[in-house]
MARFIKOL-443643 format. One record per residue (C-alpha): x, y, z. Coordinates in steps of 0.2 Angstrom, whole numbers, plus 5000, padded with zeros to 4 digits. Example, Ala and Ser with C-alpha at 12.3 -4.5 7.8 and 13.67 -1.06 7.14 Angstrom:
% MARFIKOL-443643
X = 5062 | Y = 4978 | Z = 5039
X = 5068 | Y = 4995 | Z = 5036
% end
This chain:
% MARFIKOL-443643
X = 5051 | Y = 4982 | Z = 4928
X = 5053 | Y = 4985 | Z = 4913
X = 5044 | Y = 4977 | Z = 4895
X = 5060 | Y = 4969 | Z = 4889
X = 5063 | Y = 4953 | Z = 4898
X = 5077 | Y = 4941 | Z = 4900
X = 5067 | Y = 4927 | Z = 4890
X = 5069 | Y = 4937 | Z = 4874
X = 5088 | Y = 4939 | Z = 4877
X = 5101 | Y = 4927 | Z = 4870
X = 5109 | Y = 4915 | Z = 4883
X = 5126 | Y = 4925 | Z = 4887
X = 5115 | Y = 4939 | Z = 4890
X = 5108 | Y = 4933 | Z = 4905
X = 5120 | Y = 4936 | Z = 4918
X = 5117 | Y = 4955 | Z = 4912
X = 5101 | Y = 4956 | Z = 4913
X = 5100 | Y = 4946 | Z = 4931
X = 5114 | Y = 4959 | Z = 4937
X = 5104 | Y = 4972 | Z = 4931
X = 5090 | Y = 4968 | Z = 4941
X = 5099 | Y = 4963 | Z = 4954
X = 5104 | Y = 4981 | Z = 4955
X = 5087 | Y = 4990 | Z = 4952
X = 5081 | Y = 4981 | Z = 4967
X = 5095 | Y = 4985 | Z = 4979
X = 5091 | Y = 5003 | Z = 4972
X = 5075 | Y = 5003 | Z = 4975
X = 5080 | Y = 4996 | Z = 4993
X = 5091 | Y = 5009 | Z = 4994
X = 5081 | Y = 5024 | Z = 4989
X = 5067 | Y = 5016 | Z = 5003
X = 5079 | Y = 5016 | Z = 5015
X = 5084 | Y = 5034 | Z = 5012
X = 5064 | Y = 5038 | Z = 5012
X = 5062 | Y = 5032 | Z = 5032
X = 5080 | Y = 5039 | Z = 5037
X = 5074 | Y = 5058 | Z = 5030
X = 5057 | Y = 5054 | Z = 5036
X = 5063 | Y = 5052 | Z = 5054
X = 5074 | Y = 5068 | Z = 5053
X = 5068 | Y = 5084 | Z = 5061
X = 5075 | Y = 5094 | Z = 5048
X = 5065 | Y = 5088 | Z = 5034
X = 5052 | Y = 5097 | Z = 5042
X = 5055 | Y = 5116 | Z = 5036
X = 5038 | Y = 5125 | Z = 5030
X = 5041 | Y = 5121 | Z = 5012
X = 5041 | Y = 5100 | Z = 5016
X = 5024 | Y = 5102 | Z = 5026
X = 5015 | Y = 5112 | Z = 5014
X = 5020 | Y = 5098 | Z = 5001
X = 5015 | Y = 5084 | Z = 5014
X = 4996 | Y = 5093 | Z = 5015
X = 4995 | Y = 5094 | Z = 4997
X = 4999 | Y = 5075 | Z = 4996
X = 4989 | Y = 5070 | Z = 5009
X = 4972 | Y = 5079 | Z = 5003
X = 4978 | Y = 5074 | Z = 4986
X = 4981 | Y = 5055 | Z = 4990
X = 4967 | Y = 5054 | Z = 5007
X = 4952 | Y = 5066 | Z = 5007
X = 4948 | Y = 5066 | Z = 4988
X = 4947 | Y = 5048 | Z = 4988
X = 4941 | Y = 5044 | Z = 5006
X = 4922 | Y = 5044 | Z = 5002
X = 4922 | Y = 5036 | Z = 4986
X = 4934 | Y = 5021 | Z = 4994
X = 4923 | Y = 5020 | Z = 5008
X = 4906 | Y = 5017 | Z = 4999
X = 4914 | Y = 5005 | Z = 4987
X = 4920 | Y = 4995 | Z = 5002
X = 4906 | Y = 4995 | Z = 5011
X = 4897 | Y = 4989 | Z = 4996
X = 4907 | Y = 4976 | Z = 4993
X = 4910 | Y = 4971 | Z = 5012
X = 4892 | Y = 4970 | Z = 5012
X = 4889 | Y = 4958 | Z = 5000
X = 4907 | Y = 4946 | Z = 5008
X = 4900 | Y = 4949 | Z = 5024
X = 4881 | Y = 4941 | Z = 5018
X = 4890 | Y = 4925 | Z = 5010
X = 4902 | Y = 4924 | Z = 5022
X = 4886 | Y = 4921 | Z = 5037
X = 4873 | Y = 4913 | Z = 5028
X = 4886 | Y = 4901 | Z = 5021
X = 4892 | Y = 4898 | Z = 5041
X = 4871 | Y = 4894 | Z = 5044
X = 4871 | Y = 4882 | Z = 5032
X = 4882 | Y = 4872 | Z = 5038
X = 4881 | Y = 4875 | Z = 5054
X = 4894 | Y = 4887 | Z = 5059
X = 4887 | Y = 4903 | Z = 5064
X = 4898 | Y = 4906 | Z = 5083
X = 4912 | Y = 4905 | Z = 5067
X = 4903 | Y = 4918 | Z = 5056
X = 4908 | Y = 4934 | Z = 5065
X = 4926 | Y = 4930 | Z = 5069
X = 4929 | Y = 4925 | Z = 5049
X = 4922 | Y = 4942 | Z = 5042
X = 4933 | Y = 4950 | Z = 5056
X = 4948 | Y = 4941 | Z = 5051
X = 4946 | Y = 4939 | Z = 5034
X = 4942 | Y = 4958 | Z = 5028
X = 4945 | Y = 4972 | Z = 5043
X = 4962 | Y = 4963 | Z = 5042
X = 4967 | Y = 4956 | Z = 5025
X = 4956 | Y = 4964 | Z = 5012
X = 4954 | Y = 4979 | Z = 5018
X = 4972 | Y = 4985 | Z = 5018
X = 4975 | Y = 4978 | Z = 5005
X = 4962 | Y = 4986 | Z = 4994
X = 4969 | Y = 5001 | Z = 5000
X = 4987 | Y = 5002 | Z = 4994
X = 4979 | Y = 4997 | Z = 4977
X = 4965 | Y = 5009 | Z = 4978
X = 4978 | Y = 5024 | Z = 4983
X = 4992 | Y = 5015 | Z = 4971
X = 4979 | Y = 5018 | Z = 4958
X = 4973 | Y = 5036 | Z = 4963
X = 4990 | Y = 5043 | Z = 4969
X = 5004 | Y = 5032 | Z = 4968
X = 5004 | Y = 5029 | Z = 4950
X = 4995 | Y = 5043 | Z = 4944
X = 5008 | Y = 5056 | Z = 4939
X = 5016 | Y = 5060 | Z = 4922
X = 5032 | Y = 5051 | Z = 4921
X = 5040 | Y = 5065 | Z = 4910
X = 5034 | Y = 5078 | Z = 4921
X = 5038 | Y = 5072 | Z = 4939
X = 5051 | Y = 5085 | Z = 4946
X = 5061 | Y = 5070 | Z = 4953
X = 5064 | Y = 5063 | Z = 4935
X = 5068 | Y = 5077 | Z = 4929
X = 5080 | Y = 5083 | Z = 4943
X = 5090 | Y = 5066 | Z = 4939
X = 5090 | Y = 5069 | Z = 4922
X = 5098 | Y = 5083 | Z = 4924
X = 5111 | Y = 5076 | Z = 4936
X = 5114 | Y = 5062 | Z = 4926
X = 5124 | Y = 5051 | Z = 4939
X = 5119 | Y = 5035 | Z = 4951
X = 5119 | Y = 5045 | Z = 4967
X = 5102 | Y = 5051 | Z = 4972
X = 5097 | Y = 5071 | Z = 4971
X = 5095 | Y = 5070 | Z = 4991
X = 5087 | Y = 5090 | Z = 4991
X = 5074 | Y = 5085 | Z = 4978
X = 5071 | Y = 5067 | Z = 4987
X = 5067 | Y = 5078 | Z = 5003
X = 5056 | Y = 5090 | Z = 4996
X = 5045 | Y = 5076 | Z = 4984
X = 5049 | Y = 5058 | Z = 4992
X = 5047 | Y = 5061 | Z = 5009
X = 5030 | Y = 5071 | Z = 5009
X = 5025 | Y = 5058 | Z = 4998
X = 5029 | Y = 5042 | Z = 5009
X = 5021 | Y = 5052 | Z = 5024
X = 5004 | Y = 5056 | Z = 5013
X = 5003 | Y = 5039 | Z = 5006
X = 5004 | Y = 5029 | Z = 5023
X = 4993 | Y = 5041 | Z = 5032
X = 4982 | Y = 5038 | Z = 5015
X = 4984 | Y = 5016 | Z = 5019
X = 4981 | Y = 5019 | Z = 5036
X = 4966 | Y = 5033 | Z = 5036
X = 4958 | Y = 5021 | Z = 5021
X = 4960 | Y = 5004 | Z = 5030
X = 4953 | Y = 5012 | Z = 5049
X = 4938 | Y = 5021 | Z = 5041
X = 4934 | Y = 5006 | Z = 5030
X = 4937 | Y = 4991 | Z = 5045
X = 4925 | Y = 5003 | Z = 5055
X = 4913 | Y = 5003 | Z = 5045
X = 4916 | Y = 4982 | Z = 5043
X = 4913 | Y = 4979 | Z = 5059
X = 4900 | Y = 4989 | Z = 5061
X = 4891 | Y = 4979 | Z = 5046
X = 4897 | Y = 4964 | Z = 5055
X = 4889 | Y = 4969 | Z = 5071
X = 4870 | Y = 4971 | Z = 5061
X = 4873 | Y = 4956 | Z = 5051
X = 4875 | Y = 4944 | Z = 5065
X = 4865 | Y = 4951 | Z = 5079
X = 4854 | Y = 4965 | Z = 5070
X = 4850 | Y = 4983 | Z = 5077
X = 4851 | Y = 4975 | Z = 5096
X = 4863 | Y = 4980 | Z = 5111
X = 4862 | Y = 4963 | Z = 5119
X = 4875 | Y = 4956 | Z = 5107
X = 4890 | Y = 4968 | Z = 5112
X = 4896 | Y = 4959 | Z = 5126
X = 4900 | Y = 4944 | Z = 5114
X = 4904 | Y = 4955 | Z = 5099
X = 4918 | Y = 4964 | Z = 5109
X = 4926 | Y = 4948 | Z = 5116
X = 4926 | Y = 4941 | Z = 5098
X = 4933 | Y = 4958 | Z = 5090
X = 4945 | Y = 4957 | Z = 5107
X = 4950 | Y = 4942 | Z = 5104
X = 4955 | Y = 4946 | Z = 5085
X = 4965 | Y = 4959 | Z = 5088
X = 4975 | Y = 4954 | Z = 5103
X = 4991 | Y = 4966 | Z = 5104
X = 5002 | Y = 4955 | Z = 5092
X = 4989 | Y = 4956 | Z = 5079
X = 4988 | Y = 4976 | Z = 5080
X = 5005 | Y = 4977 | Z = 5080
X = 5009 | Y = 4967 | Z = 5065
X = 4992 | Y = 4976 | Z = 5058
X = 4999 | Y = 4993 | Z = 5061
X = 5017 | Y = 4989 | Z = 5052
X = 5008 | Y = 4979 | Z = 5035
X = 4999 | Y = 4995 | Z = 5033
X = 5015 | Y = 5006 | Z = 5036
X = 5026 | Y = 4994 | Z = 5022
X = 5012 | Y = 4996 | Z = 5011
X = 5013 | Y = 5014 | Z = 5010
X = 5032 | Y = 5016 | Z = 5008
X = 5028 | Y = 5003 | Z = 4994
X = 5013 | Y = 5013 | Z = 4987
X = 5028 | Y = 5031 | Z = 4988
X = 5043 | Y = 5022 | Z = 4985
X = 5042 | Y = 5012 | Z = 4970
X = 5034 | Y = 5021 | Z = 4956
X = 5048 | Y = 5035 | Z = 4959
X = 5061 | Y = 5021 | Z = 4959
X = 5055 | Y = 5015 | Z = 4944
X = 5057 | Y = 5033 | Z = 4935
X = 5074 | Y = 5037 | Z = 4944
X = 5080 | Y = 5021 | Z = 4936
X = 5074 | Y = 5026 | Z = 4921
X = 5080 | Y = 5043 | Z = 4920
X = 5097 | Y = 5036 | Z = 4925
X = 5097 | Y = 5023 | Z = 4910
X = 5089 | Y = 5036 | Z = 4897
X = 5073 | Y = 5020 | Z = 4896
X = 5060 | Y = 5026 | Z = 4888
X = 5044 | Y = 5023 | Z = 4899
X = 5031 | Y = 5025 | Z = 4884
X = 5022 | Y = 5008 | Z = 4889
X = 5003 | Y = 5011 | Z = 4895
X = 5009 | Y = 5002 | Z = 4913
X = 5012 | Y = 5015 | Z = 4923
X = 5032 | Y = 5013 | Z = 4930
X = 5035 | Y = 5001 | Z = 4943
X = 5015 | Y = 4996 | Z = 4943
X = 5021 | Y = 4977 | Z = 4939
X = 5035 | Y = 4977 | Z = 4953
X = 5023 | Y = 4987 | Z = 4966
X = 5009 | Y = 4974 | Z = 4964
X = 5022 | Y = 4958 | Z = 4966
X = 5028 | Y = 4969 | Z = 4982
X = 5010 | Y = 4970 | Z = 4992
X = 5007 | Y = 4953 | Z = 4986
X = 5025 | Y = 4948 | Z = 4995
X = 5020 | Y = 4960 | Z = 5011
X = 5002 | Y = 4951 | Z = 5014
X = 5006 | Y = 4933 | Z = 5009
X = 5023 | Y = 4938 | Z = 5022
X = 5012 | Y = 4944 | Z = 5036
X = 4999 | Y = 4930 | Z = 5035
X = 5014 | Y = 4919 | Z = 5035
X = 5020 | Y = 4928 | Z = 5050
X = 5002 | Y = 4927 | Z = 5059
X = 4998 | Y = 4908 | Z = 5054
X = 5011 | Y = 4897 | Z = 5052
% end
């Protein structure tokens, strides 16, 4: 997305501007698509693609793995606190531990972690430098660069899932863990009812549906900032704003993925 919106255009206008981002979105839906088709393809896989794909992933996962986990376990922590002793106080403790589980090992926790590698890998690149944009400048047509998408996208969607997925594991580990102290203190006799709680939580369906909201978040976290410069380079739009390039658009789709998964798991 894009400073200019359609409220500052004159009425006749409109029907451009909606077309237009019709067509952005169906791009970027595209260029997704293209992401998981290559990403399932052996041939992708040559030397040149992997050694891009470790770079990615200790770029996008290892650098960011201890910082991320200490922050969370900070911040689950002090969640995890309110979250019993306001269960005490009214009363509600047998409640307490199934809540913390529910609420951050499988909604906060992932979710924080798309932003957090959004932040620290997704976004964080030059927009004028990224080989991709400057690969479709140079082709200046509509249809993708599928040699370039190949060697940049694809080891990018692979690094920033495993990213999600490493980030959310290590971090609802470490939840639980707190969880397990919190409620029943430094005791073994409280796992039998810590396990069939935690069981219960994650029943099949739930870790399945976990699994794949974790997986959408990535492709989101790879896919859209690159769409978002594609497009650009395609439409010579200068991306000079301090929002990084697709940053609005990428928050609106994780937002869309976890109110769609909670809608999914609830209603």
């Amino acid at each position: 997305m894009y400073p200019t919106s359609s409220r500052y255009l004159k009425p006749e206008q409109w029907a451009v501007a909606a077309m237009r981002t019709v067509s952005s979105w169906w791009s970027m839906l595209h260029l997704a698509g293209i992401a998981l088709v290559m990403g399932f393809s052996p041939s992708t896989y040559h030397r040149a693609n992997r050694s891009t794909t470790y770079r990615y992933i200790y770029t996008s996962t290892w650098q960011i793995l201890p910082w991320f986990t200490l922050l969370s376990t900070l911040l689950s922590l002090v969640l995890i606190r309110i979250v019993i002793v306001t269960a005490l106080s009214y009363g509600l403790s047998r409640y307490a531990l199934e809540m913390v589980v529910r609420v951050l090992a499988l909604e906060l926790i992932p979710l924080s972690a798309a932003l957090f590698v959004a932040l620290r890998a997704g976004l964080a690149f030059n927009t004028a430098g990224s080989p991709l944009s400057a690969a479709m400048a140079a082709q200046n047509s509509a249809q993708f660069d599928i040699a370039q998408l190949q060697l940049d996208l694809v080891p990018r969607v692979i690094a920033s899932a495993f990213s999600v997925a490493t980030l959310a594991t290590v971090s609802g580990v470490i939840v639980l863990l707190l969880a397990y102290v919190n409620v029943y203190g430094l005791t073994p006799w409280g796992l039998l009812d810590y396990t069939r709680t935690v069981g219960r939580v994650f029943d099949p369906v739930v870790t399945i549906g976990f699994a794949l909201k974790t997986l959408l978040f990535g492709l989101a976290v790879a896919v859209i900032p690159v769409a978002a410069i594609l497009e650009g380079a395609r439409r010579n739009i200068n991306l000079s704003s301090t929002l990084q390039p697709g940053a609005t658009r990428l928050l609106f789709v994780l937002v869309l993925i976890e109110v769609g998964a909670l809608a999914v798991k609830y209603i």
